[in-house]
C-alpha positions, 0 to 999 in steps of 0.5 A: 472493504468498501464504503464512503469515507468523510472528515470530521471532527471529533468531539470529544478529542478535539481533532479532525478524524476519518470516519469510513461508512461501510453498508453491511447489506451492501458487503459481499464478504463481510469477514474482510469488515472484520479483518480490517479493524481487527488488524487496525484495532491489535496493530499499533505502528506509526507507517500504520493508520490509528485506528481509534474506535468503531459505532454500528447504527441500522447496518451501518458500520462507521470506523473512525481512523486518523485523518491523514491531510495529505491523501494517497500517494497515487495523487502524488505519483500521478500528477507530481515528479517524486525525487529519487530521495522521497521515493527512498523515503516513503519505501522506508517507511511502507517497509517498516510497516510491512516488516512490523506486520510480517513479524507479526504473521501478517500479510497485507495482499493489498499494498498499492499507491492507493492504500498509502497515505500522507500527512502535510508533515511527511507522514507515511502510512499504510492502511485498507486492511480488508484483504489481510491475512494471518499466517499460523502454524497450521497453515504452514505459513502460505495462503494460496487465495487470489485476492488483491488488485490485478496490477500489483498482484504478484506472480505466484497469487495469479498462478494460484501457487501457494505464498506467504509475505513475499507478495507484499515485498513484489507489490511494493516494487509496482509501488517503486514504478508507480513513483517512477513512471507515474503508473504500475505497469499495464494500466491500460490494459484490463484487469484480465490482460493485466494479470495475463501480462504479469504471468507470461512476462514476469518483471515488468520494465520501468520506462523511466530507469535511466533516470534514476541511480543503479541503488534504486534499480537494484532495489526495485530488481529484489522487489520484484524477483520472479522467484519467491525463494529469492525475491528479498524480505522487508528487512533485507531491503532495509539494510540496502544501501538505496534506504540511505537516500532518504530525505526529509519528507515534509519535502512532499508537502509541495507535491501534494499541494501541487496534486491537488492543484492539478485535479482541482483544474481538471475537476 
């Protein structure tokens, strides 16, 4: 769900916090409010943001999370060169994430660099749960709704097929190419032509590949398998061998600090 998102400082904790101010008159679809801290508030992980409590004022809906210094990763992919042990390392983390909530019936539909965030002490976590959905028996673990953001959008959502959890293990290899060639695929092309592209050509190109190992090669390849009987889950991808590569991630703090320098320039 959209809305304004501010720092503060938390009077009775003591610690700075995030507060995202969502307009009710101004949501289209308020059961993603809902959703969102729903999942937040019943889902306690530490690759999850901390949901902490939520205040409703003249149609004002505030939501008061942890504060997360180090922003979204995007800044990060976009304006910094990530070393192959990073990009194993916030891989790692966004995985365990993603293995706690599809243990849980959970799908996320939404992961991209934008709803990544990062601390100054190597802290990955994922958040902006508007767009999740709980899988039940009912339902016969798929979904068949095309919701999220075009660019990571996995092939079966675009061809409203149905699909389960395995939409956030493809997503999660747009996120791979994003920390290797700095943005997913197609992002000059519009939304539309975006999930035209996706649809007709299936696994996108990495137009850095040769720079990096054949482990994270291979690892971006299971992500991103057109057929979802053989794309891999969460925690088959955590026993690969590119998630030995991990390296200690306060090493980000340099990259976020240098993001930030660059968009301060350009500002």
């Amino acid at each position: 769900a959209s809305g304004v998102v501010y720092e503060a400082k938390h009077l009775v904790r003591g610690d700075v916090v995030a507060i995202k101010k969502m307009d009710l008159a101004k949501q289209q679809r308020k059961e993603l409010l809902i959703s969102e801290i729903e999942v937040m508030r019943e889902f306690k992980h530490p690759n999850i943001v901390n949901y902490i409590e939520c205040y409703l004022e003249t149609e004002k809906l505030w939501v008061v999370m942890e504060y997360l210094e180090g922003g979204c990763l995007t800044d990060v992919c976009t304006e910094t060169l990530v070393n192959e042990s990073q990009i194993s390392g916030i891989t790692k983390k966004c995985l365990e994430a993603l293995s706690f909530l599809h243990s849980r019936k959970v799908i996320h539909r939404d992961m991209k660099s934008d709803n990544v965030l990062l601390g100054m002490e190597g802290q990955v976590k994922v958040t902006d749960f508007g767009y999740c959905a709980q899988i039940r028996v009912a339902d016969n673990s798929k979904r068949s709704t095309m919701v999220g953001t075009p660019y990571w959008m996995a092939p079966e959502v675009i061809a409203r097929k149905k699909y389960s959890y395995k939409v956030d293990i493809w997503s999660m290899g747009i996120i791979i190419i994003e920390m290797i060639d700095g943005e997913p695929p197609y992002l000059n092309e519009t939304p539309v032509r975006a999930l035209y592209l996706i649809a007709v050509n299936g696994k996108p190109k990495i137009q850095n590949a040769g720079k990096f190992s054949t482990a994270l090669l291979d690892f971006a390849d299971k992500c991103l398998t057109v057929d979802v009987s053989k794309r891999a889950t969460a925690d088959e991808l955590l026993q690969h061998e590119f998630m030995k590569q991990e390296s200690d991630l306060t090493t980000l703090k340099r990259n976020i600090l240098a993001a930030r320098s660059v968009k301060n320039k350009n500002n």
